[in-house]
mmCIF file as Biopython writes it, N, C-alpha, C and O atoms, coordinates in Angstrom:
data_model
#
loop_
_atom_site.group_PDB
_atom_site.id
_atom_site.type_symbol
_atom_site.label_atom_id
_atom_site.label_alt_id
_atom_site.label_comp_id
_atom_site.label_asym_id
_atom_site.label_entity_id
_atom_site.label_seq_id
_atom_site.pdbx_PDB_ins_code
_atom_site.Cartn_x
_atom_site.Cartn_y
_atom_site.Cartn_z
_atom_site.occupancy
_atom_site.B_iso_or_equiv
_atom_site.auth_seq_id
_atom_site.auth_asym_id
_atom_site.pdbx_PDB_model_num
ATOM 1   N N  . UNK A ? 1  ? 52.976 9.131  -32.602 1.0 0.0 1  A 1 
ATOM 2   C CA . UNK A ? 1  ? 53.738 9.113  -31.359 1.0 0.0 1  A 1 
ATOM 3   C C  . UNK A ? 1  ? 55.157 9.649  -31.609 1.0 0.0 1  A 1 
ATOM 4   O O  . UNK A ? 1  ? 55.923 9.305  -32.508 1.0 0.0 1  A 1 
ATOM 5   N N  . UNK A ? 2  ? 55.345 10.495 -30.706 1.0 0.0 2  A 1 
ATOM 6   C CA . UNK A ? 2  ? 57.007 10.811 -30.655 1.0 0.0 2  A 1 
ATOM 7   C C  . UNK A ? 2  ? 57.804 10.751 -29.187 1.0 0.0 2  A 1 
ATOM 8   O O  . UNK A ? 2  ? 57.251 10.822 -28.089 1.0 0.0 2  A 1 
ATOM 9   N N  . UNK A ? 3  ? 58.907 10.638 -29.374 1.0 0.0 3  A 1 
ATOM 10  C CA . UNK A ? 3  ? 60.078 9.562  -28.343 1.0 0.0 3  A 1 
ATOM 11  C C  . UNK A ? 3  ? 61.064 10.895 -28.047 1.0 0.0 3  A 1 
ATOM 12  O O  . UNK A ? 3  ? 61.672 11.413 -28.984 1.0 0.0 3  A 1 
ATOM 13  N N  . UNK A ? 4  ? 61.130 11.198 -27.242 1.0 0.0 4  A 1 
ATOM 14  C CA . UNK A ? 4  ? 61.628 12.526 -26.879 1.0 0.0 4  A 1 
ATOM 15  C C  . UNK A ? 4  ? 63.256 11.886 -26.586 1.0 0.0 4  A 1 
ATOM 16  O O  . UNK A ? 4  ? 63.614 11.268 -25.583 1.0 0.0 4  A 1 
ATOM 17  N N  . UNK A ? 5  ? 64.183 12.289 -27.926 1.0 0.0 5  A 1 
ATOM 18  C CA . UNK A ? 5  ? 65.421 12.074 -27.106 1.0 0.0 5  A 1 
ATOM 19  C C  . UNK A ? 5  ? 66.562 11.754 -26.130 1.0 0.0 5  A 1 
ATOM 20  O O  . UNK A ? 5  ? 67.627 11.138 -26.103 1.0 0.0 5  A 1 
ATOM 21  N N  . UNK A ? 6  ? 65.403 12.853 -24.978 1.0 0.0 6  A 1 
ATOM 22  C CA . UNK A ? 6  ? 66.801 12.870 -23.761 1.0 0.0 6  A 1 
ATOM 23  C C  . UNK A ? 6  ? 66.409 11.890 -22.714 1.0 0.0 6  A 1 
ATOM 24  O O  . UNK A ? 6  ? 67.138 11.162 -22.040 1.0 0.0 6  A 1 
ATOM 25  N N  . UNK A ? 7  ? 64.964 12.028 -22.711 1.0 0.0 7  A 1 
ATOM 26  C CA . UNK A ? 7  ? 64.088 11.177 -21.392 1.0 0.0 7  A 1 
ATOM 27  C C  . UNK A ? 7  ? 63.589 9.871  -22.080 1.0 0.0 7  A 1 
ATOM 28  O O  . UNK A ? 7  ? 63.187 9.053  -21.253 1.0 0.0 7  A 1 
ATOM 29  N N  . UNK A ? 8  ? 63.527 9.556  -23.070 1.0 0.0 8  A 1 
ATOM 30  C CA . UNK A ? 8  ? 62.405 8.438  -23.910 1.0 0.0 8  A 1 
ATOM 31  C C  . UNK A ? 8  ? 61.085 8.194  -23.524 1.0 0.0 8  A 1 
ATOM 32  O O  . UNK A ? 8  ? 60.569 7.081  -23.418 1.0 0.0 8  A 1 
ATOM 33  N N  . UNK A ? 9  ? 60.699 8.986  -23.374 1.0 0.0 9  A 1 
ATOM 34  C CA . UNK A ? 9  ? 58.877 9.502  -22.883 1.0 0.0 9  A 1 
ATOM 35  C C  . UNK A ? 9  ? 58.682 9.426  -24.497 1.0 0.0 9  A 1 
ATOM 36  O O  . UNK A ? 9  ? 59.322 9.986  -25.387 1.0 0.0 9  A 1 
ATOM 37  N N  . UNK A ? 10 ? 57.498 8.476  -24.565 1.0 0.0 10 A 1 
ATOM 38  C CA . UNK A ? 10 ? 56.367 8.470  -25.758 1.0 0.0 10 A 1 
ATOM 39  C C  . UNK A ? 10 ? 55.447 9.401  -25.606 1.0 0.0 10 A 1 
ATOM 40  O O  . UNK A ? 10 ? 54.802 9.342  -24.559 1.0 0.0 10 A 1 
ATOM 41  N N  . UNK A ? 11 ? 55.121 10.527 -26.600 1.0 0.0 11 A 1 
ATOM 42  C CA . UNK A ? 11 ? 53.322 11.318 -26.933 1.0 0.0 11 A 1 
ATOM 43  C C  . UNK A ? 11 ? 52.842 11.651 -27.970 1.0 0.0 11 A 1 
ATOM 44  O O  . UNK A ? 11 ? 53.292 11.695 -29.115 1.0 0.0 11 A 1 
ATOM 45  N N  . UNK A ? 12 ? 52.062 11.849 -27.614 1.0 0.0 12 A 1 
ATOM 46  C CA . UNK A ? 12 ? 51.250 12.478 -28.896 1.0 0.0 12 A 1 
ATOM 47  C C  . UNK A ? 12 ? 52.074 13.596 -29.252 1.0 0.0 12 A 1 
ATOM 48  O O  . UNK A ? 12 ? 52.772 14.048 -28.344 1.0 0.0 12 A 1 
ATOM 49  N N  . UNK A ? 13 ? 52.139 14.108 -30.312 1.0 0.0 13 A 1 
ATOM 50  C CA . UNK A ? 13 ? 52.269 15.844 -30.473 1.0 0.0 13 A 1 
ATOM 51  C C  . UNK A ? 13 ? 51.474 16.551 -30.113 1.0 0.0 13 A 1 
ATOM 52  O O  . UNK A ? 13 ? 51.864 17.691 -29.861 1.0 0.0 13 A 1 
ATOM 53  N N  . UNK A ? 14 ? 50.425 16.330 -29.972 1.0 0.0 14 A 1 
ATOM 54  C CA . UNK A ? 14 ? 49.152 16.999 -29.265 1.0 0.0 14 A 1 
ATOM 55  C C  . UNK A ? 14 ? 49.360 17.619 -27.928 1.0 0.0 14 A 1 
ATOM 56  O O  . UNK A ? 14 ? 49.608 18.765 -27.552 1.0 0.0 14 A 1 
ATOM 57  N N  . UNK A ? 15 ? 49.198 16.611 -27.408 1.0 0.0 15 A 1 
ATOM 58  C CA . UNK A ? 15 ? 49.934 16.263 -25.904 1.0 0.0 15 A 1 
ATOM 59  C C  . UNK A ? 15 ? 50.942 17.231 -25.473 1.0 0.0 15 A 1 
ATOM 60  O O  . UNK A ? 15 ? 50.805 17.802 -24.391 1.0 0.0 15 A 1 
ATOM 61  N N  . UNK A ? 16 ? 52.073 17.490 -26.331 1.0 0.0 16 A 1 
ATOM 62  C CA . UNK A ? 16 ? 52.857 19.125 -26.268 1.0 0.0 16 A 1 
ATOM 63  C C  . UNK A ? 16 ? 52.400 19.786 -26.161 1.0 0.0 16 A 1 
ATOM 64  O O  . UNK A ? 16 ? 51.361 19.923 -26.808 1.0 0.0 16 A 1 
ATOM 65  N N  . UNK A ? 17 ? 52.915 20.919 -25.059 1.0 0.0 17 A 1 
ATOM 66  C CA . UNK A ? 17 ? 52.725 22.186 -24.580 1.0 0.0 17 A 1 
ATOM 67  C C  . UNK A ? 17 ? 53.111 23.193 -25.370 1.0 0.0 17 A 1 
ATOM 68  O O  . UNK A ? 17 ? 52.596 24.305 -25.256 1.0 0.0 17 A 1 
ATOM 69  N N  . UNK A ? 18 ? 54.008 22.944 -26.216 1.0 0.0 18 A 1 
ATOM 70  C CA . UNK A ? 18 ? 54.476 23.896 -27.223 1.0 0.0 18 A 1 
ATOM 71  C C  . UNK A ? 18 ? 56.080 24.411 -26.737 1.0 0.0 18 A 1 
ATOM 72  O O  . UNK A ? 18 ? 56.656 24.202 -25.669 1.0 0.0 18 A 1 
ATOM 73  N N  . UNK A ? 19 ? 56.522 25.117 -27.888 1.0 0.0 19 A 1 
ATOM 74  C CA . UNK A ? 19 ? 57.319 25.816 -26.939 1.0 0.0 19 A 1 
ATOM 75  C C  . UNK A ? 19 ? 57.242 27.139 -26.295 1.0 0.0 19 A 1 
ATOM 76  O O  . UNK A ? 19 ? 56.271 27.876 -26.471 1.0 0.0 19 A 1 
ATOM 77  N N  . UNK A ? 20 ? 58.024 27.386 -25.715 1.0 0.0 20 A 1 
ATOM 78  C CA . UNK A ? 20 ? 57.709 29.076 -24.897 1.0 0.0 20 A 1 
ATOM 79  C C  . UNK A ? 20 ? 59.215 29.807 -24.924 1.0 0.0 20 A 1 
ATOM 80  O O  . UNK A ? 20 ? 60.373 29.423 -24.758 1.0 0.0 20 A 1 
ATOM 81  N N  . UNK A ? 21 ? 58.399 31.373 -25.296 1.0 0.0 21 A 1 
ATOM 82  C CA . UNK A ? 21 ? 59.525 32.161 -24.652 1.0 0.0 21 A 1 
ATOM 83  C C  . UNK A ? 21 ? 60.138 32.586 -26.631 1.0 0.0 21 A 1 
ATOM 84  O O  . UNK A ? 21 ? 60.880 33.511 -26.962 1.0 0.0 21 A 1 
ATOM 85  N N  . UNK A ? 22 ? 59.533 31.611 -27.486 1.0 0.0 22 A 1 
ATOM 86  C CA . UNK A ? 22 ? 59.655 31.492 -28.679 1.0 0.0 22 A 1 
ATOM 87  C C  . UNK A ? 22 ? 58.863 32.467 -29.798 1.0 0.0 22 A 1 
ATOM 88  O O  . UNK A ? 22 ? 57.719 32.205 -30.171 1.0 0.0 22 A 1 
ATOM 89  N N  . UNK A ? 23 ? 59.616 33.617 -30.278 1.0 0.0 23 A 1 
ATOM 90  C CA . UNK A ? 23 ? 59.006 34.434 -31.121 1.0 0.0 23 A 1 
ATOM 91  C C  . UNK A ? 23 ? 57.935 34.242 -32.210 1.0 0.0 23 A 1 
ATOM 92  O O  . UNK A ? 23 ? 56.922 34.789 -32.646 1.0 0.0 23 A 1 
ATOM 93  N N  . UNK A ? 24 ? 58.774 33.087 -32.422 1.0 0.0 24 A 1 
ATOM 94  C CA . UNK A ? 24 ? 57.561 32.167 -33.956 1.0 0.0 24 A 1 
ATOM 95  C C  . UNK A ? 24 ? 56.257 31.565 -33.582 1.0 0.0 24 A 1 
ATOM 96  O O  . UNK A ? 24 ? 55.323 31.380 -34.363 1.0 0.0 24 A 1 
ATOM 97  N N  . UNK A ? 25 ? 56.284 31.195 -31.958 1.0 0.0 25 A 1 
ATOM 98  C CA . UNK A ? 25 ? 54.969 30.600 -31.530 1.0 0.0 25 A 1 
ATOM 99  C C  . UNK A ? 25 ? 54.338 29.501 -32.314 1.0 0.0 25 A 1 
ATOM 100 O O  . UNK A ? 25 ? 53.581 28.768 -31.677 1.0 0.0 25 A 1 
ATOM 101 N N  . UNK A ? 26 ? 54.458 29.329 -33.192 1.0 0.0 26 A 1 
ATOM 102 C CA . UNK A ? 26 ? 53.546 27.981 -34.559 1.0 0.0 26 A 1 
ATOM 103 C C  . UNK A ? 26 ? 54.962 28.467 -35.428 1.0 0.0 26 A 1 
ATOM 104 O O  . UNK A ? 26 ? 55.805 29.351 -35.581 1.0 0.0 26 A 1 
ATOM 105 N N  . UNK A ? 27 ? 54.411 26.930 -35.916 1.0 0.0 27 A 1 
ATOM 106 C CA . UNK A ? 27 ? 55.211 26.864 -37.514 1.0 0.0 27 A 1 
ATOM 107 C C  . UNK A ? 27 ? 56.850 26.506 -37.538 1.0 0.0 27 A 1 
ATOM 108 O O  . UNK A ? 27 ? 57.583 26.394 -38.521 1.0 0.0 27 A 1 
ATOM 109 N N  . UNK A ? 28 ? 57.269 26.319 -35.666 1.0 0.0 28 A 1 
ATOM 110 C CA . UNK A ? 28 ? 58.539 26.439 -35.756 1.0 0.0 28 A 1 
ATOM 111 C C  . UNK A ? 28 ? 59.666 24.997 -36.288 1.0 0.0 28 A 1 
ATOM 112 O O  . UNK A ? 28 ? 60.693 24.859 -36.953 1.0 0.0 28 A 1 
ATOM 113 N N  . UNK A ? 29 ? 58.290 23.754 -35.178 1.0 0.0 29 A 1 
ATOM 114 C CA . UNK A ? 29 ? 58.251 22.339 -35.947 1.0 0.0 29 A 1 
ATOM 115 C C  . UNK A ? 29 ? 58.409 21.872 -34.561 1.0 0.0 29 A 1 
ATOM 116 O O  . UNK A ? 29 ? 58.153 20.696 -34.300 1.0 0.0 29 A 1 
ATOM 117 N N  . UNK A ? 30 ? 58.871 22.815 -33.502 1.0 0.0 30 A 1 
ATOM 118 C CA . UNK A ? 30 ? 59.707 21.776 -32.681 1.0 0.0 30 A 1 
ATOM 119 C C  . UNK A ? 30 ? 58.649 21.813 -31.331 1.0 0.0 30 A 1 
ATOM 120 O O  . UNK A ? 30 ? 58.157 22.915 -31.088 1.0 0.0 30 A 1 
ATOM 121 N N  . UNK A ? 31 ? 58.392 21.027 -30.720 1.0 0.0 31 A 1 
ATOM 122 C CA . UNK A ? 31 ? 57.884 19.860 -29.578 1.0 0.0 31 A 1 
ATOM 123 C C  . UNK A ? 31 ? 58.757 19.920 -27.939 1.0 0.0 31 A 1 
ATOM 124 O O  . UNK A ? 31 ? 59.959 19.970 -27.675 1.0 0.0 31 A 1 
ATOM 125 N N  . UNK A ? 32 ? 57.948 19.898 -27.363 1.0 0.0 32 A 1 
ATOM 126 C CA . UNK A ? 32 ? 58.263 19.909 -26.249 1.0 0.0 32 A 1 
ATOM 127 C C  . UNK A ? 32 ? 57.797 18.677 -25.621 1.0 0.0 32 A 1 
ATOM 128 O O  . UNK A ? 32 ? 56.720 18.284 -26.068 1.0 0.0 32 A 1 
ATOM 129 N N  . UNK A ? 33 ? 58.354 17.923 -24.648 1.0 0.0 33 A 1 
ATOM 130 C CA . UNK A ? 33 ? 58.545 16.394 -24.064 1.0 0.0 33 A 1 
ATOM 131 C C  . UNK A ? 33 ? 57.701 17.198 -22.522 1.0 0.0 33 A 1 
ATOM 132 O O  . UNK A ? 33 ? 58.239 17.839 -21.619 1.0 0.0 33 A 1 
ATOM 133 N N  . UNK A ? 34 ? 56.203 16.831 -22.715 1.0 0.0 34 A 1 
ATOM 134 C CA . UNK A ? 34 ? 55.405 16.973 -21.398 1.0 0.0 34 A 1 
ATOM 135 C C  . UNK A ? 34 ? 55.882 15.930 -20.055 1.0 0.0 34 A 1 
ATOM 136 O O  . UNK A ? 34 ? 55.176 15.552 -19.119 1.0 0.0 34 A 1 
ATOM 137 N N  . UNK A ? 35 ? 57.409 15.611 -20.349 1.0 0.0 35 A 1 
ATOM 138 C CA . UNK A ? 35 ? 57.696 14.421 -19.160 1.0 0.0 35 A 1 
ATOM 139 C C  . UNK A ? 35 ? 59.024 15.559 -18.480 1.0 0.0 35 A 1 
ATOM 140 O O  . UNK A ? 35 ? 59.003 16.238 -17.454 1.0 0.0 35 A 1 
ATOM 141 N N  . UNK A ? 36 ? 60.094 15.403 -19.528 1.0 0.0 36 A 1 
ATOM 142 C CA . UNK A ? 36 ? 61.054 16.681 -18.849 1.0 0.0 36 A 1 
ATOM 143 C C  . UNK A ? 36 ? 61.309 18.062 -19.438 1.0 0.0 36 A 1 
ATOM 144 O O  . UNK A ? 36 ? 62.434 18.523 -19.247 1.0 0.0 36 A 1 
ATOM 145 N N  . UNK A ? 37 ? 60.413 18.807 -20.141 1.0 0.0 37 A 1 
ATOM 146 C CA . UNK A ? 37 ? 60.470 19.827 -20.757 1.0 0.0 37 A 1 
ATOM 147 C C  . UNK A ? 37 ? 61.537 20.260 -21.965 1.0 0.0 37 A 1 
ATOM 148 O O  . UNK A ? 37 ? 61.914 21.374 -22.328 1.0 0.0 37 A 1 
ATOM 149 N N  . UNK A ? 38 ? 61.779 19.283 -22.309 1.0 0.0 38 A 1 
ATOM 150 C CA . UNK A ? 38 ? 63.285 19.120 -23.507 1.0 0.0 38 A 1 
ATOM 151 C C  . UNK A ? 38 ? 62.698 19.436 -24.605 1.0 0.0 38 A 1 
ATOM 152 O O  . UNK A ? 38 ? 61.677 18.790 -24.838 1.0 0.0 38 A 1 
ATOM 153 N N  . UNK A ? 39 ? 63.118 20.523 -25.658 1.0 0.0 39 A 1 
ATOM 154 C CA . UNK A ? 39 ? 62.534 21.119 -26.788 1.0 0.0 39 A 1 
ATOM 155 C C  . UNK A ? 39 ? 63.506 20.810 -28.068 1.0 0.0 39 A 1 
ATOM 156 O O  . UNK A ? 39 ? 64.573 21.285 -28.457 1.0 0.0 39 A 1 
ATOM 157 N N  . UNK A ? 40 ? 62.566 19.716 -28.567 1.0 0.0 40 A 1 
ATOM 158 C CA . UNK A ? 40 ? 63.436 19.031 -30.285 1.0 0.0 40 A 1 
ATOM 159 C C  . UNK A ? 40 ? 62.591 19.083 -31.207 1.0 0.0 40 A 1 
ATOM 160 O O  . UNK A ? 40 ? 61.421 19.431 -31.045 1.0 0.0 40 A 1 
ATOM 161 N N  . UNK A ? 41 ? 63.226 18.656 -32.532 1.0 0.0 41 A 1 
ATOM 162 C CA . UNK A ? 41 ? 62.498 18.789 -33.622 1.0 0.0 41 A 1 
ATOM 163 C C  . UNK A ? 41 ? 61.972 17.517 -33.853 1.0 0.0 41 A 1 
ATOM 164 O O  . UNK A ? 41 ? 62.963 16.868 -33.516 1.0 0.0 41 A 1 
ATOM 165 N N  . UNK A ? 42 ? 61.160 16.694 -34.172 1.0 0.0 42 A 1 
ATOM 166 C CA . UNK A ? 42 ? 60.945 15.473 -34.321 1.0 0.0 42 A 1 
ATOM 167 C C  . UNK A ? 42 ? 61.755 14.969 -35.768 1.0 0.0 42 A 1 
ATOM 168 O O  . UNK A ? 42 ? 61.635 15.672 -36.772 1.0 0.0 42 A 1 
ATOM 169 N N  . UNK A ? 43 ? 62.674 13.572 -35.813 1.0 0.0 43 A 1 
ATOM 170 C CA . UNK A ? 43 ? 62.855 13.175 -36.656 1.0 0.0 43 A 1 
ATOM 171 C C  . UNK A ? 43 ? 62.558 13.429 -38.304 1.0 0.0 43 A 1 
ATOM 172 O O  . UNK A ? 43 ? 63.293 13.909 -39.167 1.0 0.0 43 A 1 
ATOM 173 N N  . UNK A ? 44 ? 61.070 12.868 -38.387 1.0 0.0 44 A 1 
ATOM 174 C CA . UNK A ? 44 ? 60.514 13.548 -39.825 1.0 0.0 44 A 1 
ATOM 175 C C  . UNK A ? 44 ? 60.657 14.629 -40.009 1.0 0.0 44 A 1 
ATOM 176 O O  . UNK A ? 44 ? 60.059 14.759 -41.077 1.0 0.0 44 A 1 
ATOM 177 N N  . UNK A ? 45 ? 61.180 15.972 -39.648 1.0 0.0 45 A 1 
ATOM 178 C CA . UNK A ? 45 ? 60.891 17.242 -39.789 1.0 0.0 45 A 1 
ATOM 179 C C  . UNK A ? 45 ? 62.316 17.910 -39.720 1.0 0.0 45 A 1 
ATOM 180 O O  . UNK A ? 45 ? 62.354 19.123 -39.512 1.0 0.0 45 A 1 
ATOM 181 N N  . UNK A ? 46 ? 63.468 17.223 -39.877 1.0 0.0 46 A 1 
ATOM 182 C CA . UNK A ? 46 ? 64.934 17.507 -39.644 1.0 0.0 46 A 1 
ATOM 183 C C  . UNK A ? 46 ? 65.003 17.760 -41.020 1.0 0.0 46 A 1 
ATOM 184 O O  . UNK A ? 46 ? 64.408 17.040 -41.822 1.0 0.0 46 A 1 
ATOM 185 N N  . UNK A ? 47 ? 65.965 19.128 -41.505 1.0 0.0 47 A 1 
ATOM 186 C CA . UNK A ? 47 ? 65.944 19.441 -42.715 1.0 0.0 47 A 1 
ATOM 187 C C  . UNK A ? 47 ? 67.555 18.168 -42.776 1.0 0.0 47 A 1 
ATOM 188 O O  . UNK A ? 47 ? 68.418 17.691 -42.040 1.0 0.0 47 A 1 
ATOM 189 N N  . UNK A ? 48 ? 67.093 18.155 -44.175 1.0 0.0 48 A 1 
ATOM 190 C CA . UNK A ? 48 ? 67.924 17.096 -44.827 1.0 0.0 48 A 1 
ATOM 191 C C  . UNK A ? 48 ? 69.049 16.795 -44.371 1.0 0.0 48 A 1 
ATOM 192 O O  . UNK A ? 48 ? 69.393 15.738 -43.841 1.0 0.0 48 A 1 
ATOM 193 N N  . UNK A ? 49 ? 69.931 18.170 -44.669 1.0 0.0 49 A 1 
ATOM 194 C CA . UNK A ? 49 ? 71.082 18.060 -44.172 1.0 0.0 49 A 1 
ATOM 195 C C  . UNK A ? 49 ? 71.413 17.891 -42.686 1.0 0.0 49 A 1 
ATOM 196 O O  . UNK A ? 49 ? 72.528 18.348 -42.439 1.0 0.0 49 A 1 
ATOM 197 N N  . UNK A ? 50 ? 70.818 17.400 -41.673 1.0 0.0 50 A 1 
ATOM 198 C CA . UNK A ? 50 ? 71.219 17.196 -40.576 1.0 0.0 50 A 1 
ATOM 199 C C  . UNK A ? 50 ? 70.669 15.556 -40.580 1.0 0.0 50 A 1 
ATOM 200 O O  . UNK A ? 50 ? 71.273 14.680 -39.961 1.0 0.0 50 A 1 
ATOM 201 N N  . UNK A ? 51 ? 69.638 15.340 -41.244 1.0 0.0 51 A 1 
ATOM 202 C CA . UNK A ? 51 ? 69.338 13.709 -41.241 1.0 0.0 51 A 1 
ATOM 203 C C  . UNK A ? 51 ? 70.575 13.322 -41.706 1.0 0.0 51 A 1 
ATOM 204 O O  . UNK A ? 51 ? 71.154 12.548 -40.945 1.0 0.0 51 A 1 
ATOM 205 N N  . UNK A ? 52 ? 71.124 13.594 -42.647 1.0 0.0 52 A 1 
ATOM 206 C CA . UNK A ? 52 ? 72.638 13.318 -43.620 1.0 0.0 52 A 1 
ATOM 207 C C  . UNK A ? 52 ? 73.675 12.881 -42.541 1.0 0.0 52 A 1 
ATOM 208 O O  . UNK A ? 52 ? 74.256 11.805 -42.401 1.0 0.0 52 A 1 
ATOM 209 N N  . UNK A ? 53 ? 73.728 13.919 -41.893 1.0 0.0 53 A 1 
ATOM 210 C CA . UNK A ? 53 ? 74.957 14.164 -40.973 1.0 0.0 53 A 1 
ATOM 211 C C  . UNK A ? 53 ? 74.489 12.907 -39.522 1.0 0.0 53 A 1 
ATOM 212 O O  . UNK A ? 53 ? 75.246 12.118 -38.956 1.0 0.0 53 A 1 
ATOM 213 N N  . UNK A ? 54 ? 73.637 13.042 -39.382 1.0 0.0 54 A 1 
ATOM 214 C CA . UNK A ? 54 ? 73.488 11.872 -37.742 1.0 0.0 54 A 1 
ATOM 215 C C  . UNK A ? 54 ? 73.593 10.419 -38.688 1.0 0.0 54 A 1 
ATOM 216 O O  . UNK A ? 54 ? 74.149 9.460  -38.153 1.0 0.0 54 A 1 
ATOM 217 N N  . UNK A ? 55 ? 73.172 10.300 -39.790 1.0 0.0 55 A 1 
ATOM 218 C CA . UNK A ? 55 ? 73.412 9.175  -40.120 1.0 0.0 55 A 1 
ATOM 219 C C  . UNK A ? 55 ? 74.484 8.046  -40.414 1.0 0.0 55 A 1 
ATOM 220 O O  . UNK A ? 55 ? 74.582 6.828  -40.564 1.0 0.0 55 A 1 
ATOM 221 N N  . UNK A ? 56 ? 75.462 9.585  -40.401 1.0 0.0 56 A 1 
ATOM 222 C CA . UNK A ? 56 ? 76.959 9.061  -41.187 1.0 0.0 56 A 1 
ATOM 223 C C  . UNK A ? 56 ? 77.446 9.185  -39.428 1.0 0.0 56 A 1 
ATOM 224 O O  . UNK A ? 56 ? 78.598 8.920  -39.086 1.0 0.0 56 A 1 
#
């Protein structure tokens, strides 16, 4: 399950539409919130240095 940031809508990743409009199409990591269309990376998948930084 993932918790979409802006709206706090719970889903599957599945459940994502993907993103669009996006050259990379796969592989990019990031999720789209099938409640308000908000496009993030999920937690587990934040390269290090930005987990670092929200933490502090």
């Amino acid at each position: 399950m993932v918790k979409c940031p802006l709206c706090g809508y719970r889903f599957d990743e599945e459940e994502s539409p993907g993103c669009r409009g996006c050259p990379l199409k796969s592989g990019c990591g990031m999720v789209r919130c099938p409640n308000c269309g908000y496009e993030f990376i999920p937690g587990d998948r934040k390269p290090f240095l930005v987990r670092w930084v929200v933490k502090r």
